[in-house]
Backbone as CSV, one residue per row, in Angstrom:
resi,resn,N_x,N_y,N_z,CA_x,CA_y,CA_z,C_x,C_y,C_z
1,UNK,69.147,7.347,-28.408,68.155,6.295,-28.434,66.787,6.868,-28.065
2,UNK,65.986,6.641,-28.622,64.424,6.692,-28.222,63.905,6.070,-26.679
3,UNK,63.038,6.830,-26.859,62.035,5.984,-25.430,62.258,4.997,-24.916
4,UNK,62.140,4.219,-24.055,61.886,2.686,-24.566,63.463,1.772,-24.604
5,UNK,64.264,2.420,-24.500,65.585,1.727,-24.569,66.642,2.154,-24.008
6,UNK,67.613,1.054,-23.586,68.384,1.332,-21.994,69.635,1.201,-22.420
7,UNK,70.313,1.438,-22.156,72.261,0.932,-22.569,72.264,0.383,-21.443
8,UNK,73.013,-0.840,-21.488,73.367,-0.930,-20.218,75.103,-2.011,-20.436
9,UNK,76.130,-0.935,-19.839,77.224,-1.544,-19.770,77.512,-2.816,-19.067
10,UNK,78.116,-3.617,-19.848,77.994,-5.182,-18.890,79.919,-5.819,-18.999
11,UNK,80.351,-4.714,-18.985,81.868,-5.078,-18.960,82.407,-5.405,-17.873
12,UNK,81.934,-5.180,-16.921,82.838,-5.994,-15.735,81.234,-6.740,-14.573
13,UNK,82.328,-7.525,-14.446,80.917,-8.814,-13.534,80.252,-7.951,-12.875
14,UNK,80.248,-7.009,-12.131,79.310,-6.293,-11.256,78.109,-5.571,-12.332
15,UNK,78.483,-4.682,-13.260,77.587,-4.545,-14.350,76.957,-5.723,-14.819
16,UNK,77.728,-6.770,-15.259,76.705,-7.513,-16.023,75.273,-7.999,-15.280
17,UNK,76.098,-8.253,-13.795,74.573,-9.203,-12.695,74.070,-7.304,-12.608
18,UNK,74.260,-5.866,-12.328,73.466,-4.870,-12.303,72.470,-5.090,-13.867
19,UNK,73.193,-5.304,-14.928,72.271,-5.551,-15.955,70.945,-6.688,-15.959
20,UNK,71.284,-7.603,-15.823,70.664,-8.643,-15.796,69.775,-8.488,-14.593
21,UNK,69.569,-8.104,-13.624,68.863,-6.964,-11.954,68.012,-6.542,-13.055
22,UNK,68.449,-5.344,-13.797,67.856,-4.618,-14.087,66.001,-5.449,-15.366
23,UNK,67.006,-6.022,-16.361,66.112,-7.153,-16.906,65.075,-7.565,-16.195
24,UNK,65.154,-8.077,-15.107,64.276,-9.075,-14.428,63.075,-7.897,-13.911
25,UNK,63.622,-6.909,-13.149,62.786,-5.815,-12.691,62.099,-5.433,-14.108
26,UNK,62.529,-5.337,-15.136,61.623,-4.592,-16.214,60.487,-5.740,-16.120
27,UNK,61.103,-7.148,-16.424,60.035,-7.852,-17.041,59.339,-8.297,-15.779
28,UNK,59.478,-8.184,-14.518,58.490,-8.422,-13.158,57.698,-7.808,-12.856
29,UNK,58.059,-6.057,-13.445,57.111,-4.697,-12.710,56.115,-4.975,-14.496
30,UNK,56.676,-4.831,-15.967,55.792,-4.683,-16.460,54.884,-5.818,-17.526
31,UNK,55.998,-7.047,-17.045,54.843,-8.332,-17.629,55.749,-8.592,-19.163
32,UNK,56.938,-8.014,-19.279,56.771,-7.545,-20.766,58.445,-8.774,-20.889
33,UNK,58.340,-9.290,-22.231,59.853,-10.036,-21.606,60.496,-9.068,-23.015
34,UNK,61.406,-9.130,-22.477,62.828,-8.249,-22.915,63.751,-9.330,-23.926
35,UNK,63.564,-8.492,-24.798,63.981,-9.183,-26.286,63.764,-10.417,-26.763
36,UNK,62.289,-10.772,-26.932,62.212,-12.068,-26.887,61.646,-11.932,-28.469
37,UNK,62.573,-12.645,-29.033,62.685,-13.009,-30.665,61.457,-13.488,-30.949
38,UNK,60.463,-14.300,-30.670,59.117,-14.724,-31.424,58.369,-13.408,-31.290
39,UNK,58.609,-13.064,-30.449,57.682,-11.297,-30.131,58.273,-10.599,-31.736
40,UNK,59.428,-10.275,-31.247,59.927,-9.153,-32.336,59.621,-9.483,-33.648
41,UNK,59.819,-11.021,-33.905,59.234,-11.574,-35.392,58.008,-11.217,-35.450
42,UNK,57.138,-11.199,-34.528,55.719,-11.245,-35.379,55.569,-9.809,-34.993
43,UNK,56.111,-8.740,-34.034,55.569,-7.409,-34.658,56.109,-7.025,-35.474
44,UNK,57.135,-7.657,-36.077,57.976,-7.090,-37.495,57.281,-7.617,-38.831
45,UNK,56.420,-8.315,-38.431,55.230,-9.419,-39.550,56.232,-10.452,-39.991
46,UNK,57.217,-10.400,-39.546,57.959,-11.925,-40.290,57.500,-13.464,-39.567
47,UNK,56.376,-13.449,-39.308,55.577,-14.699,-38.758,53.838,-13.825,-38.610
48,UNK,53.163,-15.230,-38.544,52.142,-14.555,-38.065,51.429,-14.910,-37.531
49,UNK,50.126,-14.678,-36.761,49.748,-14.626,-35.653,49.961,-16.626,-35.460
50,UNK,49.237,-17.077,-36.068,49.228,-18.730,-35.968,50.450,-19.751,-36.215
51,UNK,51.773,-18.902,-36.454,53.232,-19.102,-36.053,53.304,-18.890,-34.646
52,UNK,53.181,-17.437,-34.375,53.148,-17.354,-32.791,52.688,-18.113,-31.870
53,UNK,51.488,-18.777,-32.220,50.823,-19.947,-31.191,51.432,-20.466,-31.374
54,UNK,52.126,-21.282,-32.751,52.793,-22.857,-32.653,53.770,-22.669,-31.955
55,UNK,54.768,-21.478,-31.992,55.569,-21.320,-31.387,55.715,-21.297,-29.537
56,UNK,54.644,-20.839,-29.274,54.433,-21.157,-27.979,53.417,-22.296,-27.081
57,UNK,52.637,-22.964,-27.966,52.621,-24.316,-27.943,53.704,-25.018,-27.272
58,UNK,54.789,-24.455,-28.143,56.299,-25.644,-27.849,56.724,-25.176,-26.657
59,UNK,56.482,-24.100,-25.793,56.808,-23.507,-24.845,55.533,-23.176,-23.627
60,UNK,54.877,-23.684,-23.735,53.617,-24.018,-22.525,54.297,-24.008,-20.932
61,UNK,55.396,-24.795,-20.915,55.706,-24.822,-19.510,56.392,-23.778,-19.358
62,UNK,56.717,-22.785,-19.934,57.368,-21.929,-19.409,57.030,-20.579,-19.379
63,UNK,57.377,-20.029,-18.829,56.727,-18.136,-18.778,56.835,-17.730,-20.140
64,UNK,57.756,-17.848,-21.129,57.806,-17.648,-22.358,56.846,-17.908,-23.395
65,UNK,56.660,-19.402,-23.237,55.139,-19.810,-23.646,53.842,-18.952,-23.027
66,UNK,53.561,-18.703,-22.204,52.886,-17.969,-21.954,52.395,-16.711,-22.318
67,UNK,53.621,-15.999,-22.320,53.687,-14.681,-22.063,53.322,-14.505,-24.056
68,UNK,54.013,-15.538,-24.657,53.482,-15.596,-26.477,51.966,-15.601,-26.688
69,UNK,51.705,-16.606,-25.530,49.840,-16.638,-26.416,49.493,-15.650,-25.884
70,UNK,49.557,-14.699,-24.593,49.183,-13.464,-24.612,49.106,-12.391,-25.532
71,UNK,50.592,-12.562,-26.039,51.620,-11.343,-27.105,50.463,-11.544,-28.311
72,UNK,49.945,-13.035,-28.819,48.946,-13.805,-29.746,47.632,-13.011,-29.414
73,UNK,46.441,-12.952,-28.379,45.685,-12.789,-27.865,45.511,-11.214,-28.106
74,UNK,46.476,-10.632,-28.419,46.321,-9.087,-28.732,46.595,-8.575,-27.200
């Protein structure tokens, strides 16, 4: 795997909550949320930028919404 990407075994309950640990620390230390599908659509161009707002429009109350009109904002 390249840069940028983690394996992380989640086969027995102690892995999965170490995985999911691990998640939260990525997206707390770098702002960044971890696999979040409206992201990946629009850097893949399969939406575009004024999808992304509507899309997080619908998501205002939540960090997700947020963290989109940023992802939007460049």
């Amino acid at each position: 795997m390249d840069r940028g990407f983690a394996w992380l075994d989640t086969g027995t309950h102690e892995s999965f909550h170490d995985a999911g640990s691990f998640v939260a620390s990525i997206q707390k230390r770098q702002g960044l949320q971890v696999a979040c599908a409206e992201e990946i659509a629009y850097r893949m161009g399969c939406i575009n930028r004024d999808k992304l707002i509507e899309l997080a429009q619908s998501l205002l109350k939540s960090d997700c919404g947020q963290y989109l009109l940023k992802v939007a904002k460049g």
